[in-house]
N, CA, C and O atoms as CSV, one atom per row, in Angstrom:
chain,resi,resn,atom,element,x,y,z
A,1,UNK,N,N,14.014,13.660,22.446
A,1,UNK,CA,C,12.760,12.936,22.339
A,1,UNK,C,C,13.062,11.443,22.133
A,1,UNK,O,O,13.922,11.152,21.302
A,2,UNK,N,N,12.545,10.643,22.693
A,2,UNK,CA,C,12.130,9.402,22.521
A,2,UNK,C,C,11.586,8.542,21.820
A,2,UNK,O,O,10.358,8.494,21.737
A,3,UNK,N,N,12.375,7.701,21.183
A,3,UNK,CA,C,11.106,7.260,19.726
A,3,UNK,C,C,10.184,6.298,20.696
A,3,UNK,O,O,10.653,6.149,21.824
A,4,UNK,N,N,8.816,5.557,20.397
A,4,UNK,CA,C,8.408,4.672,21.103
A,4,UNK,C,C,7.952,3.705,20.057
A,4,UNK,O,O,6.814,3.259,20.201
A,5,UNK,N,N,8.721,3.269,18.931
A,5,UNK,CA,C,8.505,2.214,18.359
A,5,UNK,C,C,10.069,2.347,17.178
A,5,UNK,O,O,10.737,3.363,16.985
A,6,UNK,N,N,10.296,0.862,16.519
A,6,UNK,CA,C,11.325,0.871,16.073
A,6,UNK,C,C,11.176,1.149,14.579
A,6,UNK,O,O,10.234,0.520,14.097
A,7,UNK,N,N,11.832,1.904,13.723
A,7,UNK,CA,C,11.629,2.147,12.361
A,7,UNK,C,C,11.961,0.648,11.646
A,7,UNK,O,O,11.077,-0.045,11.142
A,8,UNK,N,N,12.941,0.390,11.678
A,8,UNK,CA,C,13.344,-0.981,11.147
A,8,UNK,C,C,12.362,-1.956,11.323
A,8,UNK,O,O,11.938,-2.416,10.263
A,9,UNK,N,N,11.790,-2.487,12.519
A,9,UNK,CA,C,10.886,-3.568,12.605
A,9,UNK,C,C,9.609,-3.046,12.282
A,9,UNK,O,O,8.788,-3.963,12.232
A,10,UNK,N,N,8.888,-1.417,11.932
A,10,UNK,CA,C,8.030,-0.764,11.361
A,10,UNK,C,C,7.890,-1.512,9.831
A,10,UNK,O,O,7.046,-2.317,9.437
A,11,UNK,N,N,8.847,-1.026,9.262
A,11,UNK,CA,C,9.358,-1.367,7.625
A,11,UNK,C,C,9.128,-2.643,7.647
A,11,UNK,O,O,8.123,-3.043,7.060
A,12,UNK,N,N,10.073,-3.680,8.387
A,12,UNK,CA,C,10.008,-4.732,8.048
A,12,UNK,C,C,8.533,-5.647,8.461
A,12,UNK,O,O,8.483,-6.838,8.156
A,13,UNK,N,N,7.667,-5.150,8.987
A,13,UNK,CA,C,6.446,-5.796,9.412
A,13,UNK,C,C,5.327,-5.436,8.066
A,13,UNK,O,O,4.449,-6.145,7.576
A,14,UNK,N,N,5.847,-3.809,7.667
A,14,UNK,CA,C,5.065,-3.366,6.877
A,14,UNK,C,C,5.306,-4.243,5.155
A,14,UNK,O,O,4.350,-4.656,4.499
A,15,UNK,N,N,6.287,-4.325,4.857
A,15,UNK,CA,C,6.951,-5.354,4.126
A,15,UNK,C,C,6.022,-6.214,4.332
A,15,UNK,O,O,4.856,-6.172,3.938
A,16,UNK,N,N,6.669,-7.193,5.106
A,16,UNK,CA,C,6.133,-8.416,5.141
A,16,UNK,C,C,4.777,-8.781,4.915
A,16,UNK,O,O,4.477,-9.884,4.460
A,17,UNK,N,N,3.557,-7.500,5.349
A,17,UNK,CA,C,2.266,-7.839,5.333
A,17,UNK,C,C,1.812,-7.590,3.905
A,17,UNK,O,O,0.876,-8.251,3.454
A,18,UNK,N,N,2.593,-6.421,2.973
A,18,UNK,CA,C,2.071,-6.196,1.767
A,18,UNK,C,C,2.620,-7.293,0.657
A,18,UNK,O,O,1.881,-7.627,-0.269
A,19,UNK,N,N,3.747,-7.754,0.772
A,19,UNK,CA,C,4.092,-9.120,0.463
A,19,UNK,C,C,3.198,-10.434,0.799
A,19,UNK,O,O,2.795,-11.234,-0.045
A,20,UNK,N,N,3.010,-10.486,1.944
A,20,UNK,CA,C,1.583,-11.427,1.978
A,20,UNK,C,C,0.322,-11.077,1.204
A,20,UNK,O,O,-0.228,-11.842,0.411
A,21,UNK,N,N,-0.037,-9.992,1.474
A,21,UNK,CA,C,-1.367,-9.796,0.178
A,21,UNK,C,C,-1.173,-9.880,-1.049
A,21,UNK,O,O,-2.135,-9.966,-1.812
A,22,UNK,N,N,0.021,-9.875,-1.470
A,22,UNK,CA,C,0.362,-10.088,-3.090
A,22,UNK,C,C,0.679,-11.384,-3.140
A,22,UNK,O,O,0.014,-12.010,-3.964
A,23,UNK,N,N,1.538,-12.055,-2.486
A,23,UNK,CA,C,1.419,-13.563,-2.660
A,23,UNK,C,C,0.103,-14.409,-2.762
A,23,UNK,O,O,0.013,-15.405,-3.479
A,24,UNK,N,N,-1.383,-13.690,-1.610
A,24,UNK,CA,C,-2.271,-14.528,-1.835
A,24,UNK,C,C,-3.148,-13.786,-3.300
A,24,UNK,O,O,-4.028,-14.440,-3.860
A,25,UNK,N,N,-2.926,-12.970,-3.582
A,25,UNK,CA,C,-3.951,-12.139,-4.684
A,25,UNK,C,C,-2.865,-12.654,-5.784
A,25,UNK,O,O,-3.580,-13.284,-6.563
A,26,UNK,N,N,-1.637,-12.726,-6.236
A,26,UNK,CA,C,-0.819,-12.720,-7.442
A,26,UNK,C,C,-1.403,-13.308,-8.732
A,26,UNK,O,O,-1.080,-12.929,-9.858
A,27,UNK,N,N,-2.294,-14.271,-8.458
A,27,UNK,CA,C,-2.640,-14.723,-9.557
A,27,UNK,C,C,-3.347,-14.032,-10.326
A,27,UNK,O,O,-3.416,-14.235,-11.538
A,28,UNK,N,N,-4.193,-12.785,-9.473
A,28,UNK,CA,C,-4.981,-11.772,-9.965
A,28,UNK,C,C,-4.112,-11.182,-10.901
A,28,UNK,O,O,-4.544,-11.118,-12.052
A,29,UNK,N,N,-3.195,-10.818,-10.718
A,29,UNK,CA,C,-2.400,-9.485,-11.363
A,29,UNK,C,C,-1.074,-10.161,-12.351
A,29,UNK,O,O,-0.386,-11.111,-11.977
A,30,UNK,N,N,-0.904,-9.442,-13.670
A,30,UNK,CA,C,0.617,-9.668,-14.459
A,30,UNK,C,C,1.652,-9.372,-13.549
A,30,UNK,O,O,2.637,-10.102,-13.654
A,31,UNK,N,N,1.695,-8.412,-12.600
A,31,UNK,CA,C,2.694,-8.054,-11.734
A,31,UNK,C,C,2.473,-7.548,-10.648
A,31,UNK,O,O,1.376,-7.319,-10.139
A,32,UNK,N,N,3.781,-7.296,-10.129
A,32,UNK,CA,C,3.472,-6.649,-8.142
A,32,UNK,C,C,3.271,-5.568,-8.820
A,32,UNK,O,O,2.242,-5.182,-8.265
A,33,UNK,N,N,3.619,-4.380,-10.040
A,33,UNK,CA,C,3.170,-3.205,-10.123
A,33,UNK,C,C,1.885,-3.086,-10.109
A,33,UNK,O,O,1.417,-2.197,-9.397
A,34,UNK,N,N,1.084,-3.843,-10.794
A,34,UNK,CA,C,-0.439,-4.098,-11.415
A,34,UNK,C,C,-1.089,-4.559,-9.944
A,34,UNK,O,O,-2.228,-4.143,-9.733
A,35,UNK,N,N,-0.692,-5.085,-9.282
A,35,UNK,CA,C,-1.292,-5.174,-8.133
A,35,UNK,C,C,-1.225,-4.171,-6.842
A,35,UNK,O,O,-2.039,-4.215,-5.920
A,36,UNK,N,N,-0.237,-3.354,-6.915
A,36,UNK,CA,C,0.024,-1.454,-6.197
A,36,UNK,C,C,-0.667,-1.079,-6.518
A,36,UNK,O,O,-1.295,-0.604,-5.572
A,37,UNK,N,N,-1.390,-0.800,-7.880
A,37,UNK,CA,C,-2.246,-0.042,-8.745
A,37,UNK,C,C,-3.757,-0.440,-7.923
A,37,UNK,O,O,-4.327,0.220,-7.055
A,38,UNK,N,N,-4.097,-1.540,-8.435
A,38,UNK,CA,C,-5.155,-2.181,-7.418
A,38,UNK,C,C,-5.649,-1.672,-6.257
A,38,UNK,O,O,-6.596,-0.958,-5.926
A,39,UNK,N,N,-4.212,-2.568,-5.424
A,39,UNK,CA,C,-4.548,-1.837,-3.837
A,39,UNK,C,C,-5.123,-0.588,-3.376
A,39,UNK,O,O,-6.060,-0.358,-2.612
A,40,UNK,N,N,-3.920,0.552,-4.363
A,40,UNK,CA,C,-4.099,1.513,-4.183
A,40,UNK,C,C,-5.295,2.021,-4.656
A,40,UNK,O,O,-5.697,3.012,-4.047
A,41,UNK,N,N,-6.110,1.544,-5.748
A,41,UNK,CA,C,-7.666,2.110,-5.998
A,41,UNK,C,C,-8.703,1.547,-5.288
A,41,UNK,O,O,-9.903,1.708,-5.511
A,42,UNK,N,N,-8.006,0.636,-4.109
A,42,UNK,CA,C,-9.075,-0.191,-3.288
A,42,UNK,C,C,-9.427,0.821,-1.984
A,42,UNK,O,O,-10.381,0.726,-1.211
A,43,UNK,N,N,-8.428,1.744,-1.994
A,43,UNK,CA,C,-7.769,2.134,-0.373
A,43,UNK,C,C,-8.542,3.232,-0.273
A,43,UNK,O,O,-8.578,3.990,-1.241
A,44,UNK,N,N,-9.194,3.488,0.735
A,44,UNK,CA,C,-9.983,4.271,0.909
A,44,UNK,C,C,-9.381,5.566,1.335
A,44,UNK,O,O,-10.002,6.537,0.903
A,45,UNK,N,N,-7.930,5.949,2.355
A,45,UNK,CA,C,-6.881,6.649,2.384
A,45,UNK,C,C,-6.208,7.257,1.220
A,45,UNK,O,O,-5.840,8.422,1.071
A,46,UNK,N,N,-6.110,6.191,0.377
A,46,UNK,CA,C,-5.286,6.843,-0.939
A,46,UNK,C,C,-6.102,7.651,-1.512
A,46,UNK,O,O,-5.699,8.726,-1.956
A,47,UNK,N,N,-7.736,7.165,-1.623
A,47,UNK,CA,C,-8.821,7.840,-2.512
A,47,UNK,C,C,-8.980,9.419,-1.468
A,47,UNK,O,O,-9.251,10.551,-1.869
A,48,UNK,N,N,-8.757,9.052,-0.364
A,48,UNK,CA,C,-8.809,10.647,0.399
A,48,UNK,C,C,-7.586,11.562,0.061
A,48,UNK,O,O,-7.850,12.754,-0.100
A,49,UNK,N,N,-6.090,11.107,-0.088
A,49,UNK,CA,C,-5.388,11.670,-0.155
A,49,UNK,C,C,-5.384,12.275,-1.248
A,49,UNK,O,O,-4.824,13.367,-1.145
A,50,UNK,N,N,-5.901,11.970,-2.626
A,50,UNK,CA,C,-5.908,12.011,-3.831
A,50,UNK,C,C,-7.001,13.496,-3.722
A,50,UNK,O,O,-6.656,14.676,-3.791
A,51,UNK,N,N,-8.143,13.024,-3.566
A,51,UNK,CA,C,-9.249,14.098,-2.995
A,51,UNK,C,C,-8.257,15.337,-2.264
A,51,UNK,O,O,-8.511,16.444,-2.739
A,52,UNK,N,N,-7.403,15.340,-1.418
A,52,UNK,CA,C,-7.422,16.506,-0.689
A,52,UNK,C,C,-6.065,17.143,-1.203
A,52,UNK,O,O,-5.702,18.237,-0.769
A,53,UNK,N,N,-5.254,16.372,-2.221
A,53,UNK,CA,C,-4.416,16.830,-2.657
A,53,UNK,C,C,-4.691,17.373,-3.988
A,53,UNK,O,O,-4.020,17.938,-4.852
A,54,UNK,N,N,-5.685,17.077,-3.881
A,54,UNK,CA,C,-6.058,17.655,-5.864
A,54,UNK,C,C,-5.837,16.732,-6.588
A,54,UNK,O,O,-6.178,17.113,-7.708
A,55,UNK,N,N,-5.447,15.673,-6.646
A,55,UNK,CA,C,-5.247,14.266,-7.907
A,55,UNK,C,C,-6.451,13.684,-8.099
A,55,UNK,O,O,-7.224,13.566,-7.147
A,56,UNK,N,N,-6.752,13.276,-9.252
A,56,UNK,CA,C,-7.339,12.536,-9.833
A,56,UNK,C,C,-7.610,10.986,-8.827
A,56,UNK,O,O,-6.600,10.426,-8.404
A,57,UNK,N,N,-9.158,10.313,-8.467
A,57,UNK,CA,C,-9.297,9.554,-7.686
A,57,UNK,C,C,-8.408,8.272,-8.323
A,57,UNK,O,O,-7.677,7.553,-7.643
A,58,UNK,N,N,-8.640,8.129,-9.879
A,58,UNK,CA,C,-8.279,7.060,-10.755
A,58,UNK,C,C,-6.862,7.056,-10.986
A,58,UNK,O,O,-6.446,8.178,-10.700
A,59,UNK,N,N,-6.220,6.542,-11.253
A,59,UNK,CA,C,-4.755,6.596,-11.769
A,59,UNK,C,C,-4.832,6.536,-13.254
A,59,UNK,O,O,-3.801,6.562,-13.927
């Protein structure tokens, strides 16, 4: 099988963009942890995954 996209430049794009949202939000947050936390209660995916896995919506 054929991959049709590169893992490395995947990661590193994905990187780069969540690093940009914390650089412009940082002032919001004590830390990049405190700001994962955030994101992640912003994310409408995480709140589904949470839902269909049985976890708690909140952290």
């Amino acid at each position: 099988m054929t991959k049709t996209f590169d893992c490395v430049e995947m990661k590193n794009r994905i990187q780069a963009e969540i690093m940009a949202a914390y650089e412009a939000r940082q002032h919001e947050f004590a830390s990049f942890a405190e700001f994962v936390k955030a994101a992640a209660a912003e994310s409408e995916f995480v709140r589904e995954m949470r839902e269909k896995f049985g976890r708690p919506a909140k952290l």
